[in-house]
N, C-alpha and C positions, 0 to 999 in steps of 0.2 A: 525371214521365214521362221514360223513359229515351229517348234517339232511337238509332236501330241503323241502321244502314250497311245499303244495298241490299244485297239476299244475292249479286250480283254481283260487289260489292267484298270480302265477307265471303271470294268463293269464289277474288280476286285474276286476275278472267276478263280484265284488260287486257294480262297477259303472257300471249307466246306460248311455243313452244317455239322459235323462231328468240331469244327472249330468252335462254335457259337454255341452247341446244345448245355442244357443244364440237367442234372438230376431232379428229378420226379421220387419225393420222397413219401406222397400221398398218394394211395389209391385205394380203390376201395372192388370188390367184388360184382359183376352185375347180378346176382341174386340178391345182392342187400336190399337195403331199403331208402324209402327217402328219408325215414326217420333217422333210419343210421349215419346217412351222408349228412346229413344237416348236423348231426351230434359233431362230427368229424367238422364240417366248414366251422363250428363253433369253439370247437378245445381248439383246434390247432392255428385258427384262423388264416385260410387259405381263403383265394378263392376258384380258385379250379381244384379237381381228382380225377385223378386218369382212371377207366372203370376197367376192370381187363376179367377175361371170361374167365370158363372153369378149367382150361387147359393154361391159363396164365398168358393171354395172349393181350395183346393190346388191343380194347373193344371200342374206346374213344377217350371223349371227355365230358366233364359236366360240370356245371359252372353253379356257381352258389341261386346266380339269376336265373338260371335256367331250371332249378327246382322251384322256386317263389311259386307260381300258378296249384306246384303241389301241396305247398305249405298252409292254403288258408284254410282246408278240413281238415285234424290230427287225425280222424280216426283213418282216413285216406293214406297219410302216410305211411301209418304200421302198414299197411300192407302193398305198397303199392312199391313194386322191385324197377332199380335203376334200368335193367336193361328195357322197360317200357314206357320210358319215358324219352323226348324230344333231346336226346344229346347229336356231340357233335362226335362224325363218326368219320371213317378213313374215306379215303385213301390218306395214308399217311407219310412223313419224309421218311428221308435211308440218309444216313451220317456222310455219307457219299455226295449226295448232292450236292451243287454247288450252291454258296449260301446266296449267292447274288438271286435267282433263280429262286431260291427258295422266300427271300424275301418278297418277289413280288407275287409269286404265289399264293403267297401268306396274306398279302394286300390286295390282292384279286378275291379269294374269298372272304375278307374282313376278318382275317384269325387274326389274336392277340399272342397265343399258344399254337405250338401245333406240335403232336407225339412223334418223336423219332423213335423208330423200332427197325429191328433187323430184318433178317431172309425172312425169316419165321414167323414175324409179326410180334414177335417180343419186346417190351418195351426197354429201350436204351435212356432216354430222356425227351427232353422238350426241347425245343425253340421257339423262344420269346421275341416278338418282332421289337420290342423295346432292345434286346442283346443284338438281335442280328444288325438293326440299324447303328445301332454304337458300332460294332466291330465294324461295318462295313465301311464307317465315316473316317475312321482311325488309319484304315490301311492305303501304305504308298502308293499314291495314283501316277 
């Protein structure tokens, strides 16, 4: 008789997303611009910035691909502000959640990223499905 690991441990539900997340050292304002966030995907070469409002709140994200449609008129750019354009926007994780759980989440809606923020909507960091799937492959089954 074979003995099997609670399906709990099977499903690695003792890490959280607070195990897995990373710092979020780009963002950008949503009154900016797309001209501003393209300067930022450029110097610093990212490809996501987390946009967070006027109260510093976490408002989503937005991806170098997901300005492109902005980018073919310049003059469109200068004026055309992050928060009206097609990002990807919450509900968002809590450090709390379990990472098992968060990873298929994350696979259910096709994120690669996705913002972990607090009670408050504040941003804590990211979770990358490339991190979560490592940790999760790693830990004792």
């Amino acid at each position: 008789m074979t003995a099997h690991p609670p399906q709990s441990a099977r499903l690695g539900h003792g890490l959280t997303v607070a195990d897995a997340m990373d710092p979020c050292e780009y963002q950008i304002a949503d009154d900016s611009t797309v001209d501003q966030a393209n300067d930022i995907f450029h110097s610093a070469h990212v490809e996501y910035l987390l946009v967070r409002d006027h109260n510093g709140r976490c408002e989503g994200l937005v991806t170098r691909t997901g300005l492109h449609p902005f980018l073919t008129r310049s003059w469109y750019t200068e004026r055309t502000a992050i928060s009206t354009t097609a990002h990807q926007r919450g509900p968002f994780t809590w450090p709390t959640m379990g990472l098992a759980l968060a990873t298929i989440a994350m696979r259910i809606k096709r994120l690669t990223v996705w913002p972990v923020v607090d009670e408050d909507g504040y941003l804590l960091g990211v979770l990358t499905a490339d991190r979560a799937t490592d940790l999760l492959a790693v830990t004792p089954m």
